[in-house]
N, C-alpha and C positions, 0 to 999 in steps of 0.2 A: 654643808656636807662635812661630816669628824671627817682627820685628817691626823697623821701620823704626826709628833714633833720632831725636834733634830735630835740630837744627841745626848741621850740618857733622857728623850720623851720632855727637856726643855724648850717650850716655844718652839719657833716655824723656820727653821734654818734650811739651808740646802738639801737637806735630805727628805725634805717633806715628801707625802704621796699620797693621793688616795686610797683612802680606806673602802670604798666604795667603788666598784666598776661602773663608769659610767654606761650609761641606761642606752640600748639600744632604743633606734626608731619604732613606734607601734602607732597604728592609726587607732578608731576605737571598732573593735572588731573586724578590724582588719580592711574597710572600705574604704572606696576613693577617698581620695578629698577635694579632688575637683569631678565635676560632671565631664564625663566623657562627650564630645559630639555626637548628636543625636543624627548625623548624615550618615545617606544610607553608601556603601563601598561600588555599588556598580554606578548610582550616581553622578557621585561627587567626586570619585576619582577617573572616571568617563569623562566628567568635566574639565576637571585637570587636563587628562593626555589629550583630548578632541581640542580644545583651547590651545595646546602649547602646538601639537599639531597643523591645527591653520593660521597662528599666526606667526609661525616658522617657513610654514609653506609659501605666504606672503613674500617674503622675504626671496624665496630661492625663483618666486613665480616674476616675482622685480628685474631680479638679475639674469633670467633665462628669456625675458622680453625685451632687455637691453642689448642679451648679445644675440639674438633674433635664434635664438633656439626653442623657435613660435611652439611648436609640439608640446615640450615640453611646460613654454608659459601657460599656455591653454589648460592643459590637465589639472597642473598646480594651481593655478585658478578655480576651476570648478571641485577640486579637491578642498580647498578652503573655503568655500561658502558651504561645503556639502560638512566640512570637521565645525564649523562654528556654528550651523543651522543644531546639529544633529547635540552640540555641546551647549549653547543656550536650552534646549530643548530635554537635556538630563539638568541643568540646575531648577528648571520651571516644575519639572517633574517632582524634585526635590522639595521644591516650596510647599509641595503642596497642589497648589490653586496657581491657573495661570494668572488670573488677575494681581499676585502678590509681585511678578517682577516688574510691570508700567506702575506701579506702587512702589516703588524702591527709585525711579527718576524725578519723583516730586519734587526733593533737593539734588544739590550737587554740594556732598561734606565734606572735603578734601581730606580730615582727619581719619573718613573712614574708607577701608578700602573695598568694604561691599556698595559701597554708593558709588566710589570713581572707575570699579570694575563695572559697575551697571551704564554707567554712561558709557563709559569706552566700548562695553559688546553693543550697543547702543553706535557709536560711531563707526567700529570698524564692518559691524553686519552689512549696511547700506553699502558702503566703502567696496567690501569683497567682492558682492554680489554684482554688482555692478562694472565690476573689471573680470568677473566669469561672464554675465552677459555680453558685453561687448567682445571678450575674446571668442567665443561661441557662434556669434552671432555673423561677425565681422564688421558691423556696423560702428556708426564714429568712433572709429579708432584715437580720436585725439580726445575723447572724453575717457575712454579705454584706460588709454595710458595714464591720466588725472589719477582714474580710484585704483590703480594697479602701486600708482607711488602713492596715493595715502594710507592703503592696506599695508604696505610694505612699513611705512613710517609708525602706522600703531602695530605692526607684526608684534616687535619686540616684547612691547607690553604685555599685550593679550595675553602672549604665551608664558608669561613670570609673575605675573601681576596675583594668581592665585597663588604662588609663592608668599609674599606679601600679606593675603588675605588669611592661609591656612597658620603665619608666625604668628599673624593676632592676636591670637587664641593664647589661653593661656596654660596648652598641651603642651608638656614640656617636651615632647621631642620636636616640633613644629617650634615653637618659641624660644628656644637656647638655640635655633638655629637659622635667629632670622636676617644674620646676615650671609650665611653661605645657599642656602635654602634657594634663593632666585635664580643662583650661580647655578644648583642642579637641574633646577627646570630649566632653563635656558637651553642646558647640555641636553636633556630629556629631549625637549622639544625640537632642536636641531636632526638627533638622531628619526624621532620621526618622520620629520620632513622629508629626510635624506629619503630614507629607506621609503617614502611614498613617492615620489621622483623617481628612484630606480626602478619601482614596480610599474609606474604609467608612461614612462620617457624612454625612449630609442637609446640603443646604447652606446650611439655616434652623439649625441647627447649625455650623458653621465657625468663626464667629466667632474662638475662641479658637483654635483649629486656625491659621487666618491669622497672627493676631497671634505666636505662636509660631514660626512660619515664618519673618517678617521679622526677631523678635531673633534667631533664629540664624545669620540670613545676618548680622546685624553680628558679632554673638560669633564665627563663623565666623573673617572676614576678620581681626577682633581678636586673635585667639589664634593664627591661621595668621600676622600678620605676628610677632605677640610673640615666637615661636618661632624663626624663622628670625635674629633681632634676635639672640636669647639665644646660638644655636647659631654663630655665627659663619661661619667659613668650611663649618664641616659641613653649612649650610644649602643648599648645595650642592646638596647629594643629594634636597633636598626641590624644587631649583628644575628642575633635570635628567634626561633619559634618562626611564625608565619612570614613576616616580614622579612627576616633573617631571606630564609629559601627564598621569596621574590626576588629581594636587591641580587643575590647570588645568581640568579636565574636572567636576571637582567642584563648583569655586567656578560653573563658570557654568553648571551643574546647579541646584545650590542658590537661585542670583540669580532664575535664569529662573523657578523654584517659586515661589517667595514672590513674584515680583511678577506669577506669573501668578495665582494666588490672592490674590492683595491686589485686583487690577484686579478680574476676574469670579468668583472662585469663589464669592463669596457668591450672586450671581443663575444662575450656570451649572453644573449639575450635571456635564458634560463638562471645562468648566473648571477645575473643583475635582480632579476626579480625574487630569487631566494636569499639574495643579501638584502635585500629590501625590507620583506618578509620578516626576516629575522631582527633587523633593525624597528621599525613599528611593535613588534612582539615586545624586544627588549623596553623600547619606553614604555609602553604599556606597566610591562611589569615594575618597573621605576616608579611610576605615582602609583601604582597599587602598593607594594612597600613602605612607600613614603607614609601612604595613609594608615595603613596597620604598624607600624609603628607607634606613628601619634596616635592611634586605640590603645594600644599596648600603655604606652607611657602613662596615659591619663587612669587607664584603669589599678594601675599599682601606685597605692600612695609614696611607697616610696621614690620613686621619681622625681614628687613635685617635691616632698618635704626638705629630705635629704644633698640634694643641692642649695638649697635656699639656705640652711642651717651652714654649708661650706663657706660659702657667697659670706653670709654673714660675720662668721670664724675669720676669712679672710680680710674683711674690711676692718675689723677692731684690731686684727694683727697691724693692718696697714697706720690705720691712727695711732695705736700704742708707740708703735716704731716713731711716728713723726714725732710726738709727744717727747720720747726720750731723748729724741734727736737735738729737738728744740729744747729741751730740761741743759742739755750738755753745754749745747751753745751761750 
């Protein structure tokens, strides 16, 4: 690239500069450059919120059978095999062919997380069902209680683990944000649980149902700002356009939940169930966002290029600098 010299147009002195503006980013005609996912949005983000859904509900159905707040275990029980039936059942839809997902347990890859997500819905399905039968039923209770804590113990996963699966990819708003990304579904998945507990549990029961409600809305806002922090300009896609209006739709989904259940849901049965309501609404709206985003991202080249091109600028900053460092020394 010609280049101005220094003073009186001798050689490259400190005044040098571009003669030329560098060249903005252009794809060739302006299209992707990575393939957008080919999954469909009722889906695979069905998938998403029904998954983090029951295996959060695991969790709250654990701890409302330890403090014998039996009602409420019972419900959240048969709530979680009814969120992880109905959620297995949008990914199989997705394949395709139901024969493609007993196809995907042939191995166990640990490197990849559509294979250890297949076992694990594979582990915790038997697991749930089993501690909704026996609560339902009343029968061996001490077998009950077995698949009630080992649902509880893969809750966690289940419900994050597409976190994981959706960073994989190589959509830059899912994949610049694959270490806060889990941290959201977690919060997502909490808030659903909550808000499904308020809407099937007595509200002499709630208690912990509320209280779960409110950490989500902070983890919520925590992890939705972490994110956008991490993702830089991609963040973009989360603030904008369609995706934009859900996450917005969410957060004051979620807010409205927990502090309408914080206020009365413990004394108003009506009150409980419309902060419940609101709260399943909100994470709804949460993986719907999350997903139209990563469309968003994948479909504008600029996204994937334009970061990588920074990443890059930065690294040669960073070596030049050692280089000099180490020249001085």
């Amino acid at each position: 690239m010609t280049r101005t010299g220094g003073k009186g147009g001798k050689g490259r002195g400190k005044g040098e500069e571009l003669m030329v503006p560098r060249a903005e980013f252009r794809s060739y005609y302006g299209r992707p450059v990575i393939k957008a996912p080919a999954w469909a949005a009722r889906d695979i983000a069905g998938y998403f919120f029904l998954g983090g859904l029951a295996g959060a509900g695991s969790v709250l159905a654990a701890g409302a059978h330890l403090t014998g707040r039996t009602t409420t275990a019972r419900a959240m029980k048969v709530s979680s095999l009814a969120a992880i039936s109905l959620s297995t059942a949008a990914l199989i839809n997705d394949l395709g062919r139901p024969g493609r997902f007993p196809y995907m347990l042939r191995v166990l890859k640990p490197t990849s997380p559509m294979s250890v997500g297949s076992w694990l819905l594979s582990a915790y399905g038997p697991a749930a069902g089993a501690a909704a039968l026996c609560a339902v039923t009343g029968r061996v209770p001490r077998a009950g209680a077995a698949a009630t804590a080992a649902a509880a113990l893969l809750g966690p996963a289940v419900a994050t683990y597409t976190a994981v699966l959706a960073a994989d990819t190589a959509v830059p708003a899912w994949h610049g944000a694959h270490r806060e990304l889990p941290y959201l579904f977690a919060a997502s998945a909490t808030a659903a649980a909550a808000g499904m507990a308020l809407v099937v549990a007595p509200a002499r029961e709630s208690g912990p149902a509320r209280c779960a409600a409110a950490l989500a809305t902070l983890a919520d806002l925590g992890a939705t700002k972490a994110t956008e922090r991490r993702l830089g300009m991609v963040a973009e896609t989360y603030r904008e356009g369609k995706a934009g209006r859900l996450l917005r739709c969410a957060r004051g989904l979620i807010g409205a939940g927990a502090a309408t259940a914080a206020l009365a849901g413990g004394k108003s049965r009506p009150a409980a169930v419309a902060g419940g309501l609101a709260l399943l609404a909100g994470s709804a709206c949460t993986r719907l966002g999350v997903f139209a985003a990563g469309i968003a991202s994948a479909e504008d080249p600029v996204y994937t290029v334009v970061p990588q091109r920074e990443a890059k600028a930065r690294r040669e900053a960073a070596e030049a600098g050692e280089a000099k460092g180490a020249a001085g020394a």
